[in-house]
C-alpha positions in Angstrom: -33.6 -3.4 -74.7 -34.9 -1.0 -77.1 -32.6 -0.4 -79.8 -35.3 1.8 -82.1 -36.0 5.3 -81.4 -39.0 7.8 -82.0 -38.1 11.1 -83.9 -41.4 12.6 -81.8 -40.9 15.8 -79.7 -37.5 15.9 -79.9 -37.0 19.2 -78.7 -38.7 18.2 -75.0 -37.3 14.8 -75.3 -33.9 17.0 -76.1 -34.4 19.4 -73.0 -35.5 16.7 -70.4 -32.5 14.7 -71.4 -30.4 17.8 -70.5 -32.1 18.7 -67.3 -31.1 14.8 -66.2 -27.2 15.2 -67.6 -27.5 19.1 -65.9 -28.1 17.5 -62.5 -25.4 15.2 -63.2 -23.1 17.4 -64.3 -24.4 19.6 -61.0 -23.2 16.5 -58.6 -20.1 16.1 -60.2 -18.9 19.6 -60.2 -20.1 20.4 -56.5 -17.7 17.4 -55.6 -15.1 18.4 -57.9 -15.4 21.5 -56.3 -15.1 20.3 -52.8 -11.7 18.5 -54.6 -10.7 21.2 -55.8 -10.8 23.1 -52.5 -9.7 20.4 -50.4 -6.8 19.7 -52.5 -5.9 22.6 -53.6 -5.0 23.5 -49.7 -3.3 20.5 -49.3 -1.3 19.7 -52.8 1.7 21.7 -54.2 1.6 23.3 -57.6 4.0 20.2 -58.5 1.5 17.6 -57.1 -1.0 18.9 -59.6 1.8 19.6 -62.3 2.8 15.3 -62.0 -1.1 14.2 -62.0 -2.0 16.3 -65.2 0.6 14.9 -67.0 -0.5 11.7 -66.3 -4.3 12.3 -66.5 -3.0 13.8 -70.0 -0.8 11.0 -71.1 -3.9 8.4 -70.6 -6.2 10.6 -72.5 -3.8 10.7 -75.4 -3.6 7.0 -75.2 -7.4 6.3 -75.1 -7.2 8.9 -78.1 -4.9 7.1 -80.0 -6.8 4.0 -80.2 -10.5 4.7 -79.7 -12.6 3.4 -82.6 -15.5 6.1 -81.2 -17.8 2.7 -80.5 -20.5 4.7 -78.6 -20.6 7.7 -81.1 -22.0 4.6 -84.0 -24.4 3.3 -81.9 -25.6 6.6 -81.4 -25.3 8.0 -85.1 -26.3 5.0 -86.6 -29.8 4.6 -88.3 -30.2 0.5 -87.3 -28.6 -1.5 -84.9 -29.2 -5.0 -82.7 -27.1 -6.8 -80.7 -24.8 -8.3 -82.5 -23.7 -4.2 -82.7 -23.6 -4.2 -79.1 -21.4 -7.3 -78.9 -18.6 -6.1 -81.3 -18.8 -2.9 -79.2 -17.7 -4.4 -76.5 -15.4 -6.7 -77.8 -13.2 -3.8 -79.4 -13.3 -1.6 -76.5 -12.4 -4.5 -74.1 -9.7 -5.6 -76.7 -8.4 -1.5 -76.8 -8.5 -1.0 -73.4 -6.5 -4.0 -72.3 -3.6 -3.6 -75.1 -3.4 0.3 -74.4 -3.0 -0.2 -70.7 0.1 -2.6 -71.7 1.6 -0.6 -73.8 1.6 2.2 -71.1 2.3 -0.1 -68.4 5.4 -1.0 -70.6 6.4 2.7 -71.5 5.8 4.2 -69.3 9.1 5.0 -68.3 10.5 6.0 -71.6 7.4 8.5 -71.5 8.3 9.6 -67.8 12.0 10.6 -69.3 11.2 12.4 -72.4 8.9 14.5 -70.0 11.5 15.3 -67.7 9.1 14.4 -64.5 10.5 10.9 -62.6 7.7 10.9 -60.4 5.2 10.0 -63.5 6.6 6.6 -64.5 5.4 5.1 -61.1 1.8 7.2 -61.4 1.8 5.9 -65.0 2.0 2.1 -64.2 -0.6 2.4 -61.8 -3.1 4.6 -63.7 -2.8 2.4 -66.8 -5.6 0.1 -64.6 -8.2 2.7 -65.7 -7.5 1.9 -69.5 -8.7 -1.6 -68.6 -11.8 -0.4 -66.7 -12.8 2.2 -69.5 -12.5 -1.0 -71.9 -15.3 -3.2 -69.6 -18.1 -0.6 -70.1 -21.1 -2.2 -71.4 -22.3 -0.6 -74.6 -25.6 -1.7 -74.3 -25.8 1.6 -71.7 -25.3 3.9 -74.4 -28.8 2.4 -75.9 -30.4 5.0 -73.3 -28.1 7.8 -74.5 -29.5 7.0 -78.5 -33.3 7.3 -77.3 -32.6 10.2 -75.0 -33.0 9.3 -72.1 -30.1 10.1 -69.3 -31.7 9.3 -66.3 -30.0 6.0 -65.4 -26.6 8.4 -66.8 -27.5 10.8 -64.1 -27.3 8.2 -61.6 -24.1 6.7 -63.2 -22.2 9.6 -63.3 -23.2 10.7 -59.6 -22.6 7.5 -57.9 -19.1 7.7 -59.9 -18.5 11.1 -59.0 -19.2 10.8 -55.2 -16.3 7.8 -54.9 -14.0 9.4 -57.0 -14.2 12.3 -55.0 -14.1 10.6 -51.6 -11.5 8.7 -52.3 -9.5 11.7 -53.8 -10.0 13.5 -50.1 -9.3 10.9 -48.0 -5.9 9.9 -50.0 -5.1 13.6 -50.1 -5.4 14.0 -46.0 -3.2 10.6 -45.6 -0.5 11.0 -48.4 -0.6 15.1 -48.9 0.5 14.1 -52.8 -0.5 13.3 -56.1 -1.6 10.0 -55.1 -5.0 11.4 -54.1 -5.9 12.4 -57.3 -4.5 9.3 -59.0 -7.0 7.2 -56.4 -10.1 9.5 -57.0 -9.6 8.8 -60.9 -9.2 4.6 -60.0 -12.2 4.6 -58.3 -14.2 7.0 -60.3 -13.9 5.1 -63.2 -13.9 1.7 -61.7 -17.6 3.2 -60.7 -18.5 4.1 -63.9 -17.6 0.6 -65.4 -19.6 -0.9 -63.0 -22.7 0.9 -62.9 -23.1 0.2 -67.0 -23.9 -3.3 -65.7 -26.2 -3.0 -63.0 -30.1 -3.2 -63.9 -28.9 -3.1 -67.5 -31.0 -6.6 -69.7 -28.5 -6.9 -71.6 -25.1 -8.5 -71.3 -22.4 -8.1 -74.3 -21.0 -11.1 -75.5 -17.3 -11.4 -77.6 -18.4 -10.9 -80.9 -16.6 -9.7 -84.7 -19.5 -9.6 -86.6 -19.8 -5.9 -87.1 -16.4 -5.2 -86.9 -16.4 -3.3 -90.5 -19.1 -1.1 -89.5 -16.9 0.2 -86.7 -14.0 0.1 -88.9 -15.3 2.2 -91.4 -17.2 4.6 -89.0 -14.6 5.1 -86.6 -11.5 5.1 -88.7 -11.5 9.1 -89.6 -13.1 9.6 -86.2 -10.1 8.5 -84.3 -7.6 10.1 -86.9 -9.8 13.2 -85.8 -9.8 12.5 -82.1 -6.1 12.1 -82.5 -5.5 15.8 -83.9 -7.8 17.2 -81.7 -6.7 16.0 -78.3 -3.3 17.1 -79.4 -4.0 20.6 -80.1 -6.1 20.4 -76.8 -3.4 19.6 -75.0 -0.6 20.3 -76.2 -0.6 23.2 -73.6 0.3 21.2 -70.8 2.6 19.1 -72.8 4.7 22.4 -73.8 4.9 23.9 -70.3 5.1 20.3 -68.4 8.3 19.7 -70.7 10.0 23.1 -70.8 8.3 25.1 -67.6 8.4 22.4 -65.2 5.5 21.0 -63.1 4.8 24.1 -60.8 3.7 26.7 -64.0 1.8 22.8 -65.3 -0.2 23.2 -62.1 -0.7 26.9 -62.2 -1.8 26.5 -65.3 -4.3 23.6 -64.8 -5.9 25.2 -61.5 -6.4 28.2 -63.8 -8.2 26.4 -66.3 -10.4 24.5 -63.7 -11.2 27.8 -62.4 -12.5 29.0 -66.0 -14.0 26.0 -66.9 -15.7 25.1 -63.7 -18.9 26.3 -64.5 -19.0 27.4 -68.3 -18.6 23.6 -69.4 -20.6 22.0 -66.6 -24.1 24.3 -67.0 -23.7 24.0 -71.0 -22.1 21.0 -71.5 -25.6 18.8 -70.7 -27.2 20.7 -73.8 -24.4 19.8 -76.3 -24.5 15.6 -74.8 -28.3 15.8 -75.2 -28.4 17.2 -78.3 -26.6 14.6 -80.0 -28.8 12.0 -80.2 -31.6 14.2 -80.8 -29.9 15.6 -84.0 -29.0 12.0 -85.3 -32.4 11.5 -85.1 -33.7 14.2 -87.4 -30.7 14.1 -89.9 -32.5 13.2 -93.0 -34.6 16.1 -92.8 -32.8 19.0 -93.7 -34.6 22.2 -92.9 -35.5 20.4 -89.4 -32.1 20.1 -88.2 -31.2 23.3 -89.3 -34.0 25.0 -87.0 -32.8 22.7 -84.3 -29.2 23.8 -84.3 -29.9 27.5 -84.6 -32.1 27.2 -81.8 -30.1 24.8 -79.5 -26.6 27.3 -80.6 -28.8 29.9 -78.9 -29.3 28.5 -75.9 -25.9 27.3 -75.2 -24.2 30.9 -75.6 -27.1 32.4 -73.6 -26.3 30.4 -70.5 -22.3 30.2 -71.2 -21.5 33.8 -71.8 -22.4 35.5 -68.5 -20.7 32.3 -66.8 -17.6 32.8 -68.9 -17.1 37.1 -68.5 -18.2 36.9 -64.9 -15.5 34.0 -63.7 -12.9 36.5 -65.7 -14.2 39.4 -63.6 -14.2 37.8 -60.7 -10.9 35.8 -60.9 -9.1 36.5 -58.3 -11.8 35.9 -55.8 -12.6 32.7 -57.3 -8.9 32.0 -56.6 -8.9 33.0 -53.7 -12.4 31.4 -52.4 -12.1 28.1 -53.9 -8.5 27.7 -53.8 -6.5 30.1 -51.7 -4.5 32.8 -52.3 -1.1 30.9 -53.0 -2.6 30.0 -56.3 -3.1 33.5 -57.7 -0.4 33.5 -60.7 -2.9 31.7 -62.0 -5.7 34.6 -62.4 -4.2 35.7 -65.8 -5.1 32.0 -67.4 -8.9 32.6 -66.0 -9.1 36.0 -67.2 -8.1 35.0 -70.8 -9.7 31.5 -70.9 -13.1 32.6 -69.1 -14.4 34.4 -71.7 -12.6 32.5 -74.6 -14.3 29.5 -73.6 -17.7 30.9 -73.1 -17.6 32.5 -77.1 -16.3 29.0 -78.2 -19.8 27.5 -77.3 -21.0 29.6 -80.1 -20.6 26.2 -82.1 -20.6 23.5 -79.8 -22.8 21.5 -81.4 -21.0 20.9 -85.0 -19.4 17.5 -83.6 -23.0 16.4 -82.7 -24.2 18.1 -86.2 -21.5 16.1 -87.7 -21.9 12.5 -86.2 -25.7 13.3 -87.5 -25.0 13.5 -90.6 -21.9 11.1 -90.7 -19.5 13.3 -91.8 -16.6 11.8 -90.5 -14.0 12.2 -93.2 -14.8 16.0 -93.3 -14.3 15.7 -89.4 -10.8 14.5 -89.6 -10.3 17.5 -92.4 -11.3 20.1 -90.1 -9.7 18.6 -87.0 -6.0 18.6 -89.4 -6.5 21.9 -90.6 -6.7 23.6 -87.1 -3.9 21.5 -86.4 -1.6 22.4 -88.9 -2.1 26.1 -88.1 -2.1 26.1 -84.5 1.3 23.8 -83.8 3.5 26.3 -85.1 1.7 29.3 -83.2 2.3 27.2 -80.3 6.1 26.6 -80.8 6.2 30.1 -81.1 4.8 30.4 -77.7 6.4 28.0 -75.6 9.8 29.4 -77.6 9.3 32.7 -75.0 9.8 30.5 -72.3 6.7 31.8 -70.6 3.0 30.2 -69.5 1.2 33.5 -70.2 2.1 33.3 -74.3 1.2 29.5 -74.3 -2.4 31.0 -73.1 -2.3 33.5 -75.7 -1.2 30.7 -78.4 -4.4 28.7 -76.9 -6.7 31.4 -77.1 -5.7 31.8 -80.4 -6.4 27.9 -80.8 -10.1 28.0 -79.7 -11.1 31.3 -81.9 -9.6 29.3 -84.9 -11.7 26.0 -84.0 -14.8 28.1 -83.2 -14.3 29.9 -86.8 -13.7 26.8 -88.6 -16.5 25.1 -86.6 -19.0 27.5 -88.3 -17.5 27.6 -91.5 -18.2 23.2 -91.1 -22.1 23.5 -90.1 -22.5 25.8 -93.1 -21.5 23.1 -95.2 -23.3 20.4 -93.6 -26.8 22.1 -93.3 -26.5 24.6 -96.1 -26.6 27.7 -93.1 -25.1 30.9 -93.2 -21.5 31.1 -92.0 -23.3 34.3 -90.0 -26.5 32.1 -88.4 -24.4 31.6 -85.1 -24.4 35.5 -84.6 -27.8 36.6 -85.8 -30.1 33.6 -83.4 -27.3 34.7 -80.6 -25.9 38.6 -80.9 -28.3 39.4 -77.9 -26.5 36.9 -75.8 -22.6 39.0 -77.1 -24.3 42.4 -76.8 -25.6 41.7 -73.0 -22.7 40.1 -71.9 -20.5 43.2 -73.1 -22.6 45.3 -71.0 -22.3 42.9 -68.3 -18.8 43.0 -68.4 -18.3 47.2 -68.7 -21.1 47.6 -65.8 -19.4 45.1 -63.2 -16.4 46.4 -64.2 -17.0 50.0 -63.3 -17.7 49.2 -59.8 -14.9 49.0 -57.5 -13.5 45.7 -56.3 -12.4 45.5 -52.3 -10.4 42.2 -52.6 -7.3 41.8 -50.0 -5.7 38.5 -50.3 -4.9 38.1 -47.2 -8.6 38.4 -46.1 -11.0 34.9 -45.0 -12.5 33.1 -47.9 -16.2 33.7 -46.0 -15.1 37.8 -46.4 -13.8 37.6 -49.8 -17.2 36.0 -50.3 -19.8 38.3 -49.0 -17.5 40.8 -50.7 -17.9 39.8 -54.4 -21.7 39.2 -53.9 -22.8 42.4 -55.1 -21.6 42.5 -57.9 -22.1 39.1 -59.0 -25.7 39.7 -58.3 -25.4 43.2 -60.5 -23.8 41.3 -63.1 -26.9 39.0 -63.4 -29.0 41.4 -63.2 -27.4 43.3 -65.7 -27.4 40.6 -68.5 -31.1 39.5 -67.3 -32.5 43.3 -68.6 -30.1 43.7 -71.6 -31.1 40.7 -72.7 -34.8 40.6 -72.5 -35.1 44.3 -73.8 -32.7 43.0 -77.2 -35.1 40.6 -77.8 -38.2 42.6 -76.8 -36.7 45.6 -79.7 -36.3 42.6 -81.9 -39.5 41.7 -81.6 -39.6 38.6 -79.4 -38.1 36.5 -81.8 -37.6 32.7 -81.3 -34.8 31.5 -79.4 -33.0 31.7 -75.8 -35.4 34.0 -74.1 -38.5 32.1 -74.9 -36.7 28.7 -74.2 -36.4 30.6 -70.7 -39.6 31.5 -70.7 -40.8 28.7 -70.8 -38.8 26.3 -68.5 -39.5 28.6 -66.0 -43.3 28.6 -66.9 -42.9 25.1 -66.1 -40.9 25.3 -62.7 -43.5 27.7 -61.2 -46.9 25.1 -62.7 -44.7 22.4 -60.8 -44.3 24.8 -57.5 -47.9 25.6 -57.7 -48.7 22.0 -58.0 -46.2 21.0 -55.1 -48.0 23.8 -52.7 -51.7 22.5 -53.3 -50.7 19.2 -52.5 -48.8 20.1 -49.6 -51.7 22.1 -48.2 
C-alpha cells in the first residue's frame, strides 16, 4: 500500500474526495431516511427513547477509551507498517475490553438510568464494541491520500444492511430491537469491508505503541469532554423526563440534522487529510481554511433555516403527525446547527497541526461552562430549556472554535464572517421571504398533500438565497470563495453532460 502522499492539487484532490464521501453520505441518508419513516410509523416515542440511550451509552464507551488510532495515521508526517500493526492491535485490544466491561455493567448502567429495558439492549449491543475494534487500519491509508472511493463503497454497502435489517426487525418485533439489529449489522459491514481487496493485513504488534500514546492521550481526554457535552442532552432528559420526551427529542434532532450534516459533512472528512498535508506551510493552510469555511456555510445555511421553516411538514412527511412536539427542537436546532459549520473545520485544522493538548484545553473549557447551564435546564423539568441550554452549547463551541483557528494559523478571530457574511446575509433574507408567505399545513392531511403543499416555497426559498447570494458577491466584486467554487463544479457538470450527449449521439 502506499503509505506516502503528494501535497499536489490539493484543493481538487480535496473536492473529489468530497464528491465520493457526498455520494456516500447521499446513500446512507436516503436509507436512514426510509428508517426513519418506516420506523417512525411503527416505533413508540419510548422505543426510540430505550435505543438512544443505548446508542449513547456505547458511544460514551468507545469515547472513553479510544486512543484516536486513525486520526495519527492521518496527521502523522511518516508512517509504515509496523504503524498499521500497533493500530490494530490497540483498537482490537480496546474494543474487546470495553465490550466486557459493558457486557458486565450493564445493569448497574440500566438502573442509574431508570430504563430496565436497556440492560438487555446493552448486553447485546456491546458485540459492536468488538466489531468496531476488528477494523483494519490499513483502510484508513486511502483516507491519508484522499482518496474515498473504496469509503464510498464501504459505507454504502454498510448502510444498505443496517438499514434492511433495521426494517425487517421493525415489521417482526414492532420494538427497539430493530434499531439495535440495523446497528449489529451495519457495523458488522463496516468491519468487514476494511478487509476486502485491502493488500495489507495487520498483524499484533507494540512497536509504536508510544506514538499512539503520546498522540492520542489529550485526544481521548478531549473526545471524553466533548461527547459529554454532546450528549449530555439525552442523558438529562432520558434520566429525569423519561424515554417518550428522549425520543421526541431524538426524532427532532434527526429531523434538523438530516440534511445540514449529511451535504456538509463530506467537506469537513475530506478536508482533513488535505490540511495535514499542507500544515508546515503556513499562509497555505490559512487560504485553504478560509476558503473551505466558505463553502461549508454556503451549502449548510439554506439547509439549516429552511428545515426550521419547514418543520412541521418535515414532521409530518417523513414521520407522521404523532411526532409533532418535536417541531420546537427542529426549529431551534436547524438553524443552530447550520451557523455552527461556520468552524467546522478547526478539529481537522487542529489534528494538522498536532495541537492536541490545546484540543483537550478547548474541549474542558466549553465543558466547564456548559454543565452548569445544563443543570439549570434540566432543573425546569422541561425538554424545551434543555434545547435552549444546547443551543447555548453549540454557539459557545462555535465561538471558541474560532477563537482556536486564530491561534493556530495566526487568522483573524473575524475571517469566518468576512470569506462567509454573504452566505448569513442571504440566508436572513431567505428566512424573512419564505416566511412572509402563508403556510396551508393541516395535520391531519396525506403526507403526498402536505408535500406538493410545501413545494413552493421550498423552491422560493432556493431561489431566494440563489439571487441574494450571487448579487453580494457580484457588489463585492466577485471575490474568491463559495460562489466561484460553484461556479465551477457546475462548469464541470455541464462539460461532462455535454460530453455524455455527443457520445450518446
Amino acid at each position: 500500500m502506499k503509505f506516502e502522499r503528494s501535497e499536489e492539487n490539493i484543493g481538487n484532490r480535496v473536492f473529489k474526495g468530497a464528491l465520493f464521501v457526498a455520494g456516500g453520505r447521499f446513500v446512507l441518508r436516503l436509507f436512514s431516511l426510509v428508517n426513519l419513516v418506516v420506523l417512525g410509523r411503527l416505533l413508540a416515542p419510548e422505543d426510540y427513547g430505550v435505543a438512544s440511550l443505548a446508542i449513547v451509552v456505547i458511544g460514551f464507551m468507545q469515547v472513553l477509551s479510544d486512543m484516536r488510532v486513525n486520526s495519527a495515521l492521518i496527521a502523522m508526517r511518516e508512517i509504515d507498517e509496523r504503524h498499521i500493526d500497533t493500530g490494530f492491535t490497540i483498537n482490537m485490544l480496546r474494543g474487546l475490553l470495553i465490550a466486557a466491561l459493558l457486557f458486565i455493567f450493564a445493569g448497574p448502567i440500566a438502573d442509574y438510568m431508570n430504563e430496565p429495558k436497556l440492560e438487555d439492549v446493552l448486553r447485546v449491543i456491546s458485540v459492536v464494541l468488538i466489531f468496531d475494534g476488528a477494523r483494519n487500519p490499513a483502510f484508513t491509508m486511502y483516507q491519508r491520500n484522499i482518496d474515498f472511493s473504496k469509503e464510498f463503497r464501504r459505507r454504502v454497502a454498510a448502510t444498505i444492511l443496517g438499514s434492511i435489517a433495521a426494517i425487517v426487525f421493525a415489521v417482526l418485533t414492532k420494538s427497539y430491537w430493530a434499531i439495535v439489529a440495523g446497528t449489529l449489522f451495519g457495523r458488522f459491514t463496516e468491519a468487514a469491508f476494511s478487509y476486502w481487496k485491502i493488500p495489507y493485513k495487520p498483524r499484533i504488534s507494540f512497536r509504536e505503541w508510544k506514538v499512539f500514546v503520546s498522540f492520542g492521550g489529550w485526544l481521548t481526554l478531549s473526545g471524553i469532554l466533548s461527547y459529554f457535552t454532546q450528549t449530555i442532552p439525552q442523558l438529562l432528559i432520558g434520566k429525569y423526563l423519561g424515554a417518550s420526551p428522549l425520543g421526541y427529542f431524538t426524532i427532532g434532532r434527526d429531523v434538523a440534522q438530516v440534511a445540514t450534516r449529511e451535504l456538509t459533512g463530506p467537506l469537513v472528512v475530506a478536508i482533513t487529510p488535505g490540511l495535514s498535508a499542507i500544515a508546515h506551510n503556513t499562509q497555505r493552510l490559512r487560504t485553504a481554511y478560509r476558503k473551505a469555511q466558505a463553502v461549508i456555510l454556503g451549502i449548510a445555511m439554506p439547509i439549516g433555516v429552511g428545515t426550521a421553516l419547514m418543520a412541521k411538514e418535515l414532521i409530518a412527511v417523513l414521520v407522521g403527525a404523532k411526532w409533532l412536539p418535536a417541531t420546537d427542537v427542529i426549529v431551534w436546532l436547524g438553524p443552530t446547527l447550520a451557523f455552527t459549520m461556520i468552524a467546522s473545520a478547526t478539529d481537522g485544522l487542529a489534528m494538522a497541526k498536532m495541537a492536541t493538548r490545546a484540543m483537550f484545553n478547548r474541549a474542558l473549557f466549553v465543558a466547564v461552562v456548559s454543565t452548569p447551564v445544563f443543570g439549570l435546564a434540566i432543573w425546569q423539568g422541561d425538554m424545551i430549556t434543555v434545547v435552549y441550554a444546547l443551543v447555548f452549547r453549540m454557539f459557545l463551541q462555535t465561538a471558541v472554535n474560532m477563537y482556536f483557528a486564530k491561534t493556530l494559523i495566526g487568522d483573524s478571530f473575524f475571517s469566518p464572517f468576512t470569506s462567509s457574511w454573504r452566505s448569513l446575509i442571504a440566508a436572513a433574507a431567505m428566512a424573512a421571504i419564505v416566511s412572509a408567505v402563508p403556510a396551508s399545513f393541516t395535520p391531519s392531511d396525506p403526507e403526498y398533500v402536505v408535500l406538493l403543499e410545501m413545494m413552493p416555497r421550498v423552491l422560493l426559498g432556493a431561489a431566494v438565497y440563489v439571487l441574494a447570494h450571487f448579487v453580494l458577491w457580484r457588489l463585492a466584486g466577485r471575490p474568491d470563495g463559495f460562489e466561484t467554487k460553484m461556479l465551477e463544479v457546475s462548469g464541470i457538470a455541464l462539460g461532462k453532460l455535454r460530453r455524455f450527449r455527443r457520445t450518446a449521439n
